[in-house]
N, C-alpha and C positions, 0 to 999 in steps of 0.2 A: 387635804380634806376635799373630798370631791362635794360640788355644789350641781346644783341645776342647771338646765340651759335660759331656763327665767332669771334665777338668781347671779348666771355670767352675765345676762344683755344688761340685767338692773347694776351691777356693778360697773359697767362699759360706760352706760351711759350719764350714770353720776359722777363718774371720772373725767368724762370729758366738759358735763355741764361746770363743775369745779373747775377745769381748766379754762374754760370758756367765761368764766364769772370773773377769773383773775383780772382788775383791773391796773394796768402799768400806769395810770394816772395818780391812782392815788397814791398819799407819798407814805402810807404807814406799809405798802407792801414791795417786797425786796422782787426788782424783775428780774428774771430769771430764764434761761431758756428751758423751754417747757420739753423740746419736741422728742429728750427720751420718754418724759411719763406719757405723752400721746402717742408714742409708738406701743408702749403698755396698753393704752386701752384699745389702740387696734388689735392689737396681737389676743387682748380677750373677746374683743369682738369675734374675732376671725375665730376662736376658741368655740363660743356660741354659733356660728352657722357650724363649724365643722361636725357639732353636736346633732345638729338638725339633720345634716346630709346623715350621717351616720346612722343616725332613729330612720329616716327614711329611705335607704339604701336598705339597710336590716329588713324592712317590713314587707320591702317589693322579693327580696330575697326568697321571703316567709311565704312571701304570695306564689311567688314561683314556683313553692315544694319544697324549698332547702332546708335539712333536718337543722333542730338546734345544735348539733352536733359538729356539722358544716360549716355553719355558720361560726362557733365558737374557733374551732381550728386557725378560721381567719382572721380572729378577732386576737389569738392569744390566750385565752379564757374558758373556765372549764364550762362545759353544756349549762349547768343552772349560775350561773353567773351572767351568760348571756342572757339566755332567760330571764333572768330576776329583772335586769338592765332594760331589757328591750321587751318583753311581755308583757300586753294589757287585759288583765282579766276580763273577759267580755262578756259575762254575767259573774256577779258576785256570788260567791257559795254558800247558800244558807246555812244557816244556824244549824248544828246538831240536835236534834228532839231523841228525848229518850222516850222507850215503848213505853212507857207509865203514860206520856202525856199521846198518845194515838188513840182515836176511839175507839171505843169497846168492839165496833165493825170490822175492824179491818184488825185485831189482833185472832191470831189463830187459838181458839178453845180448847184444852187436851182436860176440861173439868168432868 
């Protein structure tokens, strides 16, 4: 299931606060050594920048000239996959209007 690069760092970092909250004082909790699931939250750590570098690596690429095409090849991944992944719409595309709703001006006359 692929998640976000917000919803890695929020998952990293709940992981470690849990680990960090475990108190070995108190006696209803079994101690344990923790440090494979902290290597887990590193490894998602390291999951989320690698995500970053990635989106940002992509974008200088973009800046560069390199077709989505080039780009994709590198990645694995067919052109609109890349795209979908790494593309931010930088105006949003208006709504469809049908000529009924255009004013009377601007449609062409043939009455």
């Amino acid at each position: 299931m692929p998640r976000t690069r917000e919803q890695l760092e929020q998952a990293a970092a709940e992981a470690t606060q849990w680990l960090d909250d475990l108190d070995p004082d108190d006696p209803s909790v079994t101690v344990e050594d923790t440090a494979d699931l902290r290597a887990v939250g590193l490894a998602l750590a390291a999951i989320a920048a690698s995500e970053s570098n990635l989106s940002a690596t992509v974008a200088a690429a973009r800046a560069n000239g390199r077709s989505w095409a080039r780009i994709a090849a590198v990645l694995g991944v067919s052109k609109q996959a890349a795209m979908r992944r790494f593309s931010e719409p930088s105006h949003p595309i208006p709504p469809q209007t049908s000529r009924e709703s255009e004013p009377d001006a601007t449609r062409s006359s043939t009455r």
